[in-house]
C-alpha positions in Angstrom: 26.3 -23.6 52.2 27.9 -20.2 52.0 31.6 -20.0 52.0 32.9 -17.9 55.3 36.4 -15.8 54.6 38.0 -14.4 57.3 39.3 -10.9 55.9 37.7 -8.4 53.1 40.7 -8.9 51.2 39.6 -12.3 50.0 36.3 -10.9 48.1 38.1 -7.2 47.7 38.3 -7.8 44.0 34.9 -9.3 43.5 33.6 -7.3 45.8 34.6 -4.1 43.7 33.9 -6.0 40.5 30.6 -6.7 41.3 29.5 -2.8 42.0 31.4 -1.4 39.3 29.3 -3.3 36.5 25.9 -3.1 38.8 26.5 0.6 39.6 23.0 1.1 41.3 21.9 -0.9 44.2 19.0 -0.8 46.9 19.1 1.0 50.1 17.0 -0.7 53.2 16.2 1.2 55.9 13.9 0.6 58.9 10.9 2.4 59.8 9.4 2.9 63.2 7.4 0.1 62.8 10.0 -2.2 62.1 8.9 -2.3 58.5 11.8 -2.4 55.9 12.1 1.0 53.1 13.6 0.3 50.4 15.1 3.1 47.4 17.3 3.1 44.2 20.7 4.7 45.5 24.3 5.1 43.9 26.7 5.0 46.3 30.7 4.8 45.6 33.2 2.7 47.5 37.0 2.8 48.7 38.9 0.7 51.0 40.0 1.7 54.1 42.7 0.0 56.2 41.8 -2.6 54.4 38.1 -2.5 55.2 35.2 -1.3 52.7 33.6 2.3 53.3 31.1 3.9 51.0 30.1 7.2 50.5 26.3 8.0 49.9 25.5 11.4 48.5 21.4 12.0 49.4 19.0 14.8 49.6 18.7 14.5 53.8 14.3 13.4 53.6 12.4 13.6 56.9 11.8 9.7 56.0 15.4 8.8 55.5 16.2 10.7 58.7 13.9 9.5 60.9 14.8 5.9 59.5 18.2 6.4 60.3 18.1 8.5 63.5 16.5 5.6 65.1 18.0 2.7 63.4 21.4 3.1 61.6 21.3 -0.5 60.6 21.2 -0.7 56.4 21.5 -3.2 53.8 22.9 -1.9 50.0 21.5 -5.2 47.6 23.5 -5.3 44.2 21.8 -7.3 41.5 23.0 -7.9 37.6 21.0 -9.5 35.4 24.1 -12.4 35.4 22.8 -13.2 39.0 25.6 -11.8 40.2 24.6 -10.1 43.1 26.6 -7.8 47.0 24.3 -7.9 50.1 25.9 -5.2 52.3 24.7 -5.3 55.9 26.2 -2.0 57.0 25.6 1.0 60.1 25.0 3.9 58.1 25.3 7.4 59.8 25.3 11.0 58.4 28.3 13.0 58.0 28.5 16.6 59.1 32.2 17.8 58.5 32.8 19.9 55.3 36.1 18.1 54.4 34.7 14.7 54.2 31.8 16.3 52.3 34.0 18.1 50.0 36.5 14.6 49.8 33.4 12.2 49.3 32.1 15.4 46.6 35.3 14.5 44.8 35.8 10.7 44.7 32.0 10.7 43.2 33.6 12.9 40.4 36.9 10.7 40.0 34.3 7.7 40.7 35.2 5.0 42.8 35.5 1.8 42.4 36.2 2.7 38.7 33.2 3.5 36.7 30.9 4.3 39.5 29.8 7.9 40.3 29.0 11.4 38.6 29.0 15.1 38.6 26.8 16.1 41.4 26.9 19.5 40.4 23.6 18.5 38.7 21.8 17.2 41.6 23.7 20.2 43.6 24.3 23.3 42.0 26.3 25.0 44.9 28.8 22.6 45.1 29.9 20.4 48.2 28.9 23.2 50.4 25.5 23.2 49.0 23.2 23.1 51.7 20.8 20.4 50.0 24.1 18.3 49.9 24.3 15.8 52.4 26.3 12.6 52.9 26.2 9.2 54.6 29.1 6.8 55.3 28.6 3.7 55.1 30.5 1.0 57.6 29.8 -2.9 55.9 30.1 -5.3 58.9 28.8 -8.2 56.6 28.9 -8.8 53.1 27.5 -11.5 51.0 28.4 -11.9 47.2 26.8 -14.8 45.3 28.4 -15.8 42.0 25.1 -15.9 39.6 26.9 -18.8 37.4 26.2 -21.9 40.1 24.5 -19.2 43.1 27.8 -20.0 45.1 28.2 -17.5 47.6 30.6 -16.0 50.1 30.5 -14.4 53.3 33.0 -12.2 54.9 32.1 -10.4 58.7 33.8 -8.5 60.8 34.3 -9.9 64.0 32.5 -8.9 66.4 30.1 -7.3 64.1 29.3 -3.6 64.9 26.4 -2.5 67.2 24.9 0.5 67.7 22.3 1.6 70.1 18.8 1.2 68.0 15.8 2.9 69.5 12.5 0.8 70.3 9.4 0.3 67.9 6.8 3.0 68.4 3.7 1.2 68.8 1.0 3.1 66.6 
């Protein structure tokens, strides 16, 4: 039985621990057909007001919009070959403004949590304004970390979890 914790503080460490030695995780996104899409992503992490926000630099695809557009709901899965392993149930929207582009630009240089991020200059030669550049925040409303030494785990969820409006399956 999964431990419940009532604040992010009480996993913060392990929490940051656990994605600074996994680095890469899997994004899950939903498809019209309620069908889950899953990728290879990198994103970085900071805490704010005491809550977790990542930061998700992407090439904007018509699939990962469309996934998105109609169903923000994501999950970020961390795995080490230790077992160790984040489940990050999370509403994941794009961001638009050029500051937070530029600021989220800069803490993947700086990386955040330590050891975690890069130079995008490589994926995105003109920069934070480059117009291929795009960037997703990432709002955790439930995380699950499992210890891989006994598969212990713990939960921590905000309360009430966050809802968004989700659009209706297209029937095919």
């Amino acid at each position: 039985m999964p431990q419940q914790v009532n604040t992010f503080a009480d996993i913060r460490r392990t929490f940051l621990a656990y994605v600074s030695d996994v680095q890469y995780c899997t994004m899950v996104t939903v498809d019209a057909g309620n069908r889950p899409r899953a990728r290879v992503m990198l994103p970085i992490w900071e805490i704010v007001d005491d809550l977790p926000v990542g930061w998700l630099a992407v090439y904007k695809t018509p699939v990962k919009a469309r996934h998105l557009e109609r169903n923000p709901h994501t999950t970020y899965s961390y795995w080490s070959p230790r077992q160790n392993a984040a489940h990050i149930d999370a509403v994941s929207s794009w961001i638009d403004d050029p500051a937070v582009k530029e600021y989220a630009w800069n803490a993947y240089c700086t990386g955040s949590p330590a050891g975690v991020g890069y130079d995008p200059i490589g994926f995105w030669p003109g920069g934070p304004t480059d117009p291929k550049y795009h960037l997703i925040r990432i709002e955790p409303w439930r995380i699950q970390l499992v210890r891989g030494t006994d598969l212990s785990s713990v939960i921590w969820q905000t309360d009430p979890p966050r809802s968004v409006a989700v659009q209706p399956a297209i029937s095919a």
